[in-house]
Structure formats: structure tokens, C-alpha cells
C-alpha positions as CSV (number, residue, x, y, z in Angstrom):
1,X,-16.0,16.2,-7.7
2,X,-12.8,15.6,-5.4
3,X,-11.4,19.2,-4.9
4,X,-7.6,19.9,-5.9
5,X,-6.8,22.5,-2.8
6,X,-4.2,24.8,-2.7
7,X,-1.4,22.0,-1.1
8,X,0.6,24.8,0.3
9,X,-0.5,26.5,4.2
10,X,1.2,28.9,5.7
11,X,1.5,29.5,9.5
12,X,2.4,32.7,11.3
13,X,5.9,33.0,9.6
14,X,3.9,34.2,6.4
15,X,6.7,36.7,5.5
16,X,9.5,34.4,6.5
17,X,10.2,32.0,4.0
18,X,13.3,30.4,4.8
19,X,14.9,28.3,1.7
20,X,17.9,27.3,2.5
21,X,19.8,24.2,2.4
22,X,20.7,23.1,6.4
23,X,22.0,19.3,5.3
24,X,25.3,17.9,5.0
25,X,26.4,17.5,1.0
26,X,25.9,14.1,-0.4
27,X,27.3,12.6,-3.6
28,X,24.6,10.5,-5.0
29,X,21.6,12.7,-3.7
30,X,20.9,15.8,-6.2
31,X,21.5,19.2,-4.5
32,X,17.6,19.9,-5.2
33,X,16.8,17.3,-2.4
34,X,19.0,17.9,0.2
35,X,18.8,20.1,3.2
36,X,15.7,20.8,5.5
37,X,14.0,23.5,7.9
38,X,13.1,21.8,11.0
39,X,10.8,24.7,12.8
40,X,9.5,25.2,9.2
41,X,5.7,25.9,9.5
42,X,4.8,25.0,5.8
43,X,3.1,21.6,5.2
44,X,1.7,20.3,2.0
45,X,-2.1,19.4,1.9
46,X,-2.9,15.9,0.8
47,X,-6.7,16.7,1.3
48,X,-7.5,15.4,-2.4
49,X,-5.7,11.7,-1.9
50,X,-7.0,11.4,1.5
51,X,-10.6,11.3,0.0
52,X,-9.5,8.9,-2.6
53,X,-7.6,6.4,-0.3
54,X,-10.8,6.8,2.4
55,X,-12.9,5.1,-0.6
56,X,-10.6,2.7,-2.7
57,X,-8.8,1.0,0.1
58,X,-10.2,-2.2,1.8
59,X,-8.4,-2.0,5.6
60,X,-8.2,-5.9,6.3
61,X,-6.4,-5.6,9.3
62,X,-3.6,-7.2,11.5
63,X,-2.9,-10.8,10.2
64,X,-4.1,-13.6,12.2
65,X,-1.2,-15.8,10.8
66,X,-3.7,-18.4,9.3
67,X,-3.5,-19.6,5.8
68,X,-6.4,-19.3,3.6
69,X,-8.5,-22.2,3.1
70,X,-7.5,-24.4,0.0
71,X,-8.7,-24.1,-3.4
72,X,-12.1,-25.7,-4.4
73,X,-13.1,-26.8,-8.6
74,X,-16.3,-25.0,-9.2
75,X,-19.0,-27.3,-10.4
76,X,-18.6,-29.0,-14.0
77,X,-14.2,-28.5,-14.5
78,X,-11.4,-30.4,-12.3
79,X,-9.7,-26.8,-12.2
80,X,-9.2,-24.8,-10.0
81,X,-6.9,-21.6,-8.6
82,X,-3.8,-21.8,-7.5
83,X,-3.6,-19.9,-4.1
84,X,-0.4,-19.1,-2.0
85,X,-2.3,-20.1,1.4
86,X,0.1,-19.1,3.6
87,X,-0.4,-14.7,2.8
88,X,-3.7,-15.4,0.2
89,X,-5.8,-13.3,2.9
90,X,-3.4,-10.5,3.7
91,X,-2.5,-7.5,3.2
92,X,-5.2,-4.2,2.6
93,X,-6.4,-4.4,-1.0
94,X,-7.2,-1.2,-3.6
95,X,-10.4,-1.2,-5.9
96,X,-8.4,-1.6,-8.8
97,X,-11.7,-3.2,-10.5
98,X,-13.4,0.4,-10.0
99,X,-10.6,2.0,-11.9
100,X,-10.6,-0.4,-14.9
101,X,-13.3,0.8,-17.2
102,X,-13.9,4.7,-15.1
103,X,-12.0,7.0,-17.3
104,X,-13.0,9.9,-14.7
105,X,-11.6,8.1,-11.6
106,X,-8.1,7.3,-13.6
107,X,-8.3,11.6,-14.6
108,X,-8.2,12.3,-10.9
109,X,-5.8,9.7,-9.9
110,X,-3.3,10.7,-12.7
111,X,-4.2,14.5,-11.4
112,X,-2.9,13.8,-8.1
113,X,-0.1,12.2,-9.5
114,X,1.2,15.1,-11.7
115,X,0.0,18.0,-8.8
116,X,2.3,15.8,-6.4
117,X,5.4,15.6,-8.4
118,X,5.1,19.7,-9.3
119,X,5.4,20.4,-5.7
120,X,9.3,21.1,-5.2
121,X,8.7,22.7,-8.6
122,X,6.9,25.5,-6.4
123,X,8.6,25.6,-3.6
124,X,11.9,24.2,-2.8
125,X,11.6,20.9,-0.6
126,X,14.3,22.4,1.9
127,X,11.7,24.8,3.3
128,X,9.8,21.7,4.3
129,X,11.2,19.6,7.7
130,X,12.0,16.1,7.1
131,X,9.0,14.8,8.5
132,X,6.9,16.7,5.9
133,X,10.0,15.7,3.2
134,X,9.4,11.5,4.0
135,X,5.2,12.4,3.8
136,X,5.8,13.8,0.6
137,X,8.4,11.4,-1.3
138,X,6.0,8.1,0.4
139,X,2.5,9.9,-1.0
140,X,4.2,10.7,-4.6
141,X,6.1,7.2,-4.8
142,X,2.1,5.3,-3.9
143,X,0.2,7.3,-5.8
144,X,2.7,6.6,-8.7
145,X,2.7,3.2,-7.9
146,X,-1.1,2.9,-8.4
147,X,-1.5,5.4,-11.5
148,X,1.2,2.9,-13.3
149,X,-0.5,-0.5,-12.2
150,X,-3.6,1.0,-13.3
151,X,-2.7,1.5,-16.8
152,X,-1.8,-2.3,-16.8
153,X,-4.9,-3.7,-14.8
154,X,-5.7,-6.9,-14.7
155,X,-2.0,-7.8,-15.2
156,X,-2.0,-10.3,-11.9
157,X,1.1,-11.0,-11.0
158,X,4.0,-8.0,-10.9
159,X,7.1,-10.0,-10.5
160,X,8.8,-9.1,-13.9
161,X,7.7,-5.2,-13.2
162,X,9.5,-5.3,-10.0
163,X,12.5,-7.5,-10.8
164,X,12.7,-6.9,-14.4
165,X,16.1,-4.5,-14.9
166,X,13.4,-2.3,-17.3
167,X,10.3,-3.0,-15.3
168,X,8.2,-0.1,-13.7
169,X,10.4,0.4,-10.7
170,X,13.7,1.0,-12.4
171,X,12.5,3.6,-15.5
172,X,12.2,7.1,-15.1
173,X,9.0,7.8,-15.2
174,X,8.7,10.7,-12.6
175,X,10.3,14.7,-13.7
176,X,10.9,16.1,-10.5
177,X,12.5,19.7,-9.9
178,X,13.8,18.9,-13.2
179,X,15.3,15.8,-12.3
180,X,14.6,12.5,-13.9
181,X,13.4,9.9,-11.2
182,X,12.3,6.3,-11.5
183,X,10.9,4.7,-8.1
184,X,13.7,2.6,-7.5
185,X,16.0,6.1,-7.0
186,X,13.2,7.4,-4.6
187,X,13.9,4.4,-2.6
188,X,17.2,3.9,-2.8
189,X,19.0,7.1,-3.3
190,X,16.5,10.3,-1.8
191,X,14.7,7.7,1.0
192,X,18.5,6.1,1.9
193,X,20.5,8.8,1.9
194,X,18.0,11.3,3.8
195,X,16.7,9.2,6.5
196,X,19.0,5.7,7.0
197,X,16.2,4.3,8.6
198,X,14.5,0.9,7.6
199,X,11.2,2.2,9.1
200,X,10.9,4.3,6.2
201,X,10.6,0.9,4.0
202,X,7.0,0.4,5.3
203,X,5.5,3.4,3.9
204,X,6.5,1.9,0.6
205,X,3.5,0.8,-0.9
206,X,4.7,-1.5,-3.9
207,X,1.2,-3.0,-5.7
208,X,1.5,-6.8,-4.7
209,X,0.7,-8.5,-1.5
210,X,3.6,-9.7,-0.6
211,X,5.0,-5.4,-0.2
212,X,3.8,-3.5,3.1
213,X,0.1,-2.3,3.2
214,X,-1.4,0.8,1.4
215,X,-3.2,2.8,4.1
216,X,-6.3,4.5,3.9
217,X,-5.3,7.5,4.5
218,X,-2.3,9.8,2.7
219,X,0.8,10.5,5.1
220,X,1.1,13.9,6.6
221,X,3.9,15.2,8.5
222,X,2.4,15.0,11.4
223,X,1.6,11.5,11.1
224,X,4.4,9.7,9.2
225,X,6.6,8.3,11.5
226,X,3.7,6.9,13.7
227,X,2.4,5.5,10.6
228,X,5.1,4.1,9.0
229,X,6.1,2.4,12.6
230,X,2.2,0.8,12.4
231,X,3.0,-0.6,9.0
232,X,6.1,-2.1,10.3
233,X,4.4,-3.6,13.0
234,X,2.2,-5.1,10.8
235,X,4.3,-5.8,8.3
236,X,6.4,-7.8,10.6
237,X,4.1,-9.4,12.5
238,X,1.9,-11.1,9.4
239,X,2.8,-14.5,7.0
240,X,4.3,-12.3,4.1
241,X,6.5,-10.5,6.3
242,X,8.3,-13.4,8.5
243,X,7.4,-16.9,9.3
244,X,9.3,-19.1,11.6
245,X,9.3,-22.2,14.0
246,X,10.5,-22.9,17.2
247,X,13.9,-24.6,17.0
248,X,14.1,-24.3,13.2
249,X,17.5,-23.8,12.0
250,X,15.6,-21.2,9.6
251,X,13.7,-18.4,10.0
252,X,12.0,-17.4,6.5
253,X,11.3,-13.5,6.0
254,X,9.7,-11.7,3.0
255,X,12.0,-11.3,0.0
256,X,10.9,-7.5,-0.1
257,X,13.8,-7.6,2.7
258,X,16.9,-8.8,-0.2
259,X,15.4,-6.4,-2.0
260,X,16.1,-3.3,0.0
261,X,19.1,-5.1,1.4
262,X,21.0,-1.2,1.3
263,X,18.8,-0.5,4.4
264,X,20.3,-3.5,6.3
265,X,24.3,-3.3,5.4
266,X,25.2,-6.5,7.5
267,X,22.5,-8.3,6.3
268,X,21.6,-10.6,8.6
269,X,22.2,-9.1,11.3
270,X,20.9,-5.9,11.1
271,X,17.7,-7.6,9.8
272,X,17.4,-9.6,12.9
273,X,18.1,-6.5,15.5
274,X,15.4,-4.4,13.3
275,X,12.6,-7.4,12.8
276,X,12.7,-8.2,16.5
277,X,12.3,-4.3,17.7
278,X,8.7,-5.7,16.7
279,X,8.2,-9.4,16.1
280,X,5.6,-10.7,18.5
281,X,4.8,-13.9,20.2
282,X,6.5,-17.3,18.9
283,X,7.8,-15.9,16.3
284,X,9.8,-13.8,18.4
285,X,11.3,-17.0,19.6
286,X,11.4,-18.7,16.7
287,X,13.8,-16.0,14.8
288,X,16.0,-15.8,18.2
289,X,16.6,-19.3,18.0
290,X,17.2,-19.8,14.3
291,X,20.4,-19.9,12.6
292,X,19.9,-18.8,9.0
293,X,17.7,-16.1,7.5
294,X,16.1,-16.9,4.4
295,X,14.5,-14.0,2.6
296,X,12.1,-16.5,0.0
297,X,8.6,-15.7,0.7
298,X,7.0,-14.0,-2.3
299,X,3.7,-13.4,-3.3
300,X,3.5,-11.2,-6.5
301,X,0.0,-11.3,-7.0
302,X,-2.0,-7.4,-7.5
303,X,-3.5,-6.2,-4.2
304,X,-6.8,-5.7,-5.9
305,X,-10.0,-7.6,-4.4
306,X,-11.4,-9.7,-6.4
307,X,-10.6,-9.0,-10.1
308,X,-8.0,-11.3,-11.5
309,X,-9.5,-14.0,-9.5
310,X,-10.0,-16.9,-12.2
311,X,-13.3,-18.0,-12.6
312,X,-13.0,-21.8,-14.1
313,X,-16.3,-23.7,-15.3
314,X,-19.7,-23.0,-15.6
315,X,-21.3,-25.9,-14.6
316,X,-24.2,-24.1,-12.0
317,X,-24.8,-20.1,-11.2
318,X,-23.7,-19.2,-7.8
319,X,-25.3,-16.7,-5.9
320,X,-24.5,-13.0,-6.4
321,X,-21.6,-11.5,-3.2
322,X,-22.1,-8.0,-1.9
323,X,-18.8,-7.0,-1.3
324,X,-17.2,-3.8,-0.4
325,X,-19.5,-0.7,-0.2
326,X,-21.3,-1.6,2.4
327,X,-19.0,-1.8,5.5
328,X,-19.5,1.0,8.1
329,X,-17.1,4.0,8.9
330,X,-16.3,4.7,12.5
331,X,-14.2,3.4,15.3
332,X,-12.3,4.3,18.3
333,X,-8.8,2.9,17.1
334,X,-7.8,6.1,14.9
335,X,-7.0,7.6,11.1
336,X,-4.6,4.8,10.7
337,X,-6.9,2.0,11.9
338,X,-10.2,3.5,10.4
339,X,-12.8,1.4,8.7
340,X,-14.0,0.1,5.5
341,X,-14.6,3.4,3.5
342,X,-18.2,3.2,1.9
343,X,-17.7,3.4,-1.8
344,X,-20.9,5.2,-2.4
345,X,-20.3,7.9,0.2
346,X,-17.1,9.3,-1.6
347,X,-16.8,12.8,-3.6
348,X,-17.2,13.2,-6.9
349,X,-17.8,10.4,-9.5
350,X,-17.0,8.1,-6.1
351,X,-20.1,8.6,-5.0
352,X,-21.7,7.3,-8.6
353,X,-20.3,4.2,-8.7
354,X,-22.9,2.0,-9.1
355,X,-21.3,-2.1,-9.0
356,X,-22.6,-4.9,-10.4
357,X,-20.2,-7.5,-8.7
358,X,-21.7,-10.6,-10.8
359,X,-21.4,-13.8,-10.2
360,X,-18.7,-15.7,-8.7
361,X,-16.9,-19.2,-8.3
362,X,-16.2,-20.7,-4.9
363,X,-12.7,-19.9,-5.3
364,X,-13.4,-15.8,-5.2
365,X,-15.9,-16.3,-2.7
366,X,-14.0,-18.3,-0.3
367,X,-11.5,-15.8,-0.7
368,X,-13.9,-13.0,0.5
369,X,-15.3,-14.8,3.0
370,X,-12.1,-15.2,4.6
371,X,-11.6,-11.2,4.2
372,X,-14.8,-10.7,5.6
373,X,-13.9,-12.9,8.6
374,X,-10.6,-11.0,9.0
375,X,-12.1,-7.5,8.6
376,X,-15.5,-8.6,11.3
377,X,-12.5,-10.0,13.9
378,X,-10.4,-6.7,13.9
379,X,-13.5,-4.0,13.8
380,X,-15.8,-5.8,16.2
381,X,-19.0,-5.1,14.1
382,X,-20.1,-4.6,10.2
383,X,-23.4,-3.8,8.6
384,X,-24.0,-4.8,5.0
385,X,-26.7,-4.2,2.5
386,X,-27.1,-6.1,-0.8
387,X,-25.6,-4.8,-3.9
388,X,-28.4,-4.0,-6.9
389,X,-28.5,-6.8,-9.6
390,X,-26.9,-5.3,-12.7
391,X,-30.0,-4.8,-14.5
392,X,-31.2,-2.7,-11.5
393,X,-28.5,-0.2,-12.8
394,X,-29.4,-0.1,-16.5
């Protein structure tokens, strides 16, 4: 079983707890979550959600900027999937597929969830510095994220939740100190007001490819900003982010971008200035050169793995795919970069999962084999073992 620690440390100040509000007043942002302690030595533990990201995230690594192969007809039907090559193969991906029908798994995802959002509950938030402030408000507004899409799995594509004026990022569906909050005001109103800085857009995990990546590991003070500046790096520097030519007169970014356009007041421009701080290679060039920004590429489909995959016709079996619980752990590149977490070596009911992946049509296998590819290309080496057949687990 996953423990639920104590969040709450205390370093050598143990008698001096300093709670008082040290930030400048501001109109839309509630009095409750204003103000830091910047020497402050408490930190919040997020031992519990580390575990869980370690073993439900699939790390795919930086994009290659090639589009996924096209869609094949499986044997016997003329249909096929419809695949938005140019991001199909990006992004990290959560075991959403796991979670479906594991009642246990959703309890200690949901737990997580409601032990985050009691935290200024306990202790007032302007005790904390605003490095520990941004880990907390980025861990609370994912691991909402997922506990929501969860409930709703396999819904594929999230458009009308994020667009929608009721969908799941406008309603208040978080209590904090008291205070009603929907994601969209954890965003745009705590996030905007208290740090003004586009990098903290990256650590906004958002359910669908097309948002910046879910890490495998939970943000922590110490490591947020260095974090939050990989994801933007990544971010950036991948097909759903930006994708330009030389000597285009446009330059096409990710519509995530109109969508937080309050983090970029002159639009353009300020977008331009921030994306090239870390666009690499031609399209460095490309977005120099170009004359209009156009913020239309979109892909809304789930970041899960394999699940809402459409299998069409049954003409021949295909051959059983191992997938994910059998890549490796290690590496020399760090927390942020580690590998594939084995799904069998987790705590708790994580290390009883026992999948039957099935069967599959060349459209979800292509698809995996391309992730594979990606994954074997950033991480050097893999080991895999098969997967039992399903009546193996009976």
C-alpha cells in the first residue's frame, strides 16, 4: 500500500513558525493566497504521488519532430484510424487503462487529491516560499486533472472539457482554504498574479497531447523551476508545441498558447521573445523569419497509451504486444529524465497489476512501435519481457 506521510517537515526553526503575509495586496487574488516566507524551512512532502507518477507515467522523451507513420485498415474492413501524424507520437502518456476498471488505484489517486487540497487548510501557504507555493498549486492542479479525466475514461478526445464555458476547467470543483476554485482560476488568477511568468505554463499538465508533458515525478520546491524550464524546452522544441519553415510567412504554434494568451499581453510578440529563449535548430530560423503567428495546432486526443485506440475489423488475429511494464529503471540523465517506471515494481495494489494487453490492430501497434522507437532512441537501451496471456492470470 502507497503510504500517505505526514506532508509537513520541519527544519531547525521548529519553534519559529512565521505566518505572515510578506506580498504586495492584489485585487483578484484571495487574501488566503497571497504573501510568502522566502528563508521559510517548511516544505510539503509529495512522497505518496511521486510513487504513483514513477509507475503510471510512460517518459517518451524529447520529440524527434517526425510524424507518425500513416494509418493502415486492418485485414477484412477499408477503415481505418484517423491519426494527427504530425504530434500522434508525442508527448509522455499516463496508464489511464490501469485506472479504468481498479477501484483501489482510483481510492489512492482521489486520496492524494483531497490530502493536497487540505494543505493550506493546515497551515497557511504564506509560511511556505514561492518556490514550494508554484510545487504545490502545479502537483494539486495535475493530480486534479487526472482524478477528473479518470472518472470519464475512455472519453478520447477533451476538446469540449477544455473549451466548453462549463467544461472541467472552468467549474469549481476544488474547496480550498475555504475558497471555491476551478482549474481555470488556478491558472489564471493564483499562477498569473503570483509568479507573471510563462514558464510556470509548462508545469500545467492538461490531459491531452497537444498540453505540456506530465512528468514522472511530483514537483518539489527544490526542483520546480528546473523542471518547469525542461518542460518548456520540450514543449517548445516538439510538433505540438511550434512548427515552422524557413521563409514561411507563418510560423504555426500550439493553440494551448491563445489559450493562456494573459501570460503573453502583446501577443505576438511576447510569444516570439519567450519561444525563442528555447526554440532550437531551423525552427529557430524559421519563427525569426516569419511574419505571422498562428496559434492552430491542436491535438485533443487523451494522453493515455493505448486505450481509446479504435480497433476496426476482425478479419485475422494479430499477435499479442508487450507493452509497458517491462522497460528498465536507471540512467545517468536525472529525476526529471528518469526511465520507464516498471508497473509491477510499484507499492501497493501497483505492484498487483497483472495486464492482459490483448490483441491489437496494426493501427495501435504501429503506434507503439513508433513509441518504442522514440523511448529506445532517447534512453540508449531497454529490456523487455513478454506479458502473460490473459488466461495465465485467471
Amino acid at each position: 500500500m502507497l503510504q500517505f506521510n505526514n506532508r509537513f517537515k520541519k527544519g531547525q526553526w521548529y519553534l519559529i513558525i512565521l505566518l505572515f503575509n510578506c506580498g504586495f495586496a492584489k485585487a483578484d487574488l484571495p487574501e488566503v493566497f497571497q504573501g510568502d516566507t522566502p528563508d521559510s524551512e517548511y516544505v510539503i512532502s509529495y512522497d505518496d504521488l511521486d510513487a504513483l507518477l514513477r509507475a503510471t507515467v510512460l517518459y517518451t522523451g524529447q520529440s524527434n519532430r517526425k510524424k507518425a507513420g500513416k494509418s493502415v485498415a486492418r485485414t477484412g474492413t477499408r477503415l481505418k484510424a484517423n491519426v494527427d501524424r504530425l504530434t500522434a507520437n508525442e508527448g509522455n502518456r499516463f496508464h489511464y487503462e490501469e485506472f479504468k476498471n481498479n477501484a483501489e488505484l482510483k481510492q489512492i489517486l482521489h486520496k492524494i487529491r483531497k490530502s493536497l487540497e487540505a494543505v493550506p487548510a493546515e497551515v497557511k501557504l504564506s509560511a511556505f516560499s514561492k518556490s514550494e507555493q508554484l510545487a504545490f498549486w502545479l502537483n494539486l492542479y495535475n493530480v486534479t486533472v487526472l482524478d477528473e479525466l479518470i472518472s470519464i475514461y475512455p472519453e478520447k478526445s477533451l476538446e469540449s472539457l477544455v473549451n466548453g464555458d462549463s467544461g472541467l476547467f472552468e467549474r469549481k470543483i476544488l474547496n480550498v482554504a475555504g475558497i471555491p476554485l476551478s482549474l481555470n482560476d488556478i491558472q489564471f488568477t493564483i499562477l498569473l498574479e503570483k509568479y507573471k511568468d510563462p514558464l510556470v505554463l509548462y508545469g500545467l499538465y492538461q490531459g491531452y497531447i497537444g498540453s505540456p508533458g506530465l512528468r514522472k515525478h511530483a514537483y518539489t520546491g527544490k526542483n520546480v523551476y528546473r523542471t518547469v524550464t525542461n518542460n518548456a524546452s520540450e514543449f517548445i522544441n516538439s510538433n505540438r508545441g511550434t512548427y515552422g519553415e524557413v521563409n514561411a510567412e507563418n510560423f504555426r504554434v500550439s493553440s494551448f498558447y491563445e489559450r493562456s494568451r494573459p501570460y503573453f499581453p502583446d501577443f505576438n510578440e511576447d510569444l516570439k521573445s519567450h519561444l525563442l529563449e528555447y526554440l532550437s535548430g531551423n525552427q529557430r530560423q524559421a519563427l525569426e523569419t516569419a511574419k505571422v503567428i498562428e496559434a492552430d495546432i491542436s491535438n485533443w486526443q487523451i494522453t493515455d497509451v493505448y486505450g481509446t485506440s479504435r480497433n476496426y475489423g476482425a478479419g485475422l488475429a494479430d499477435n499479442t504486444a508487450a507493452l509497458i511494464g517491462a522497460f528498465s529503471n536507471g540512467g545517468t540523465r536525472g529525476a526529471e529524465f528518469d526511465g520507464v517506471a516498471n508497473l509491477d515494481g510499484a507499492a501497493g495494489p501497483l505492484q498487483d497489476l497483472s495486464t492482459s494487453y490483448g490483441r491489437f490492430g496494426p493501427a495501435q501497434l504501429q503506434r507503439m512501435k513508433e513509441l518504442d522507437a522514440i523511448r529506445l532512441n532517447e534512453r540508449g537501451s531497454v529490456s523487455v519481457t513478454d506479458l502473460k496471456a490473459e488466461e495465465d492470470n485467471k
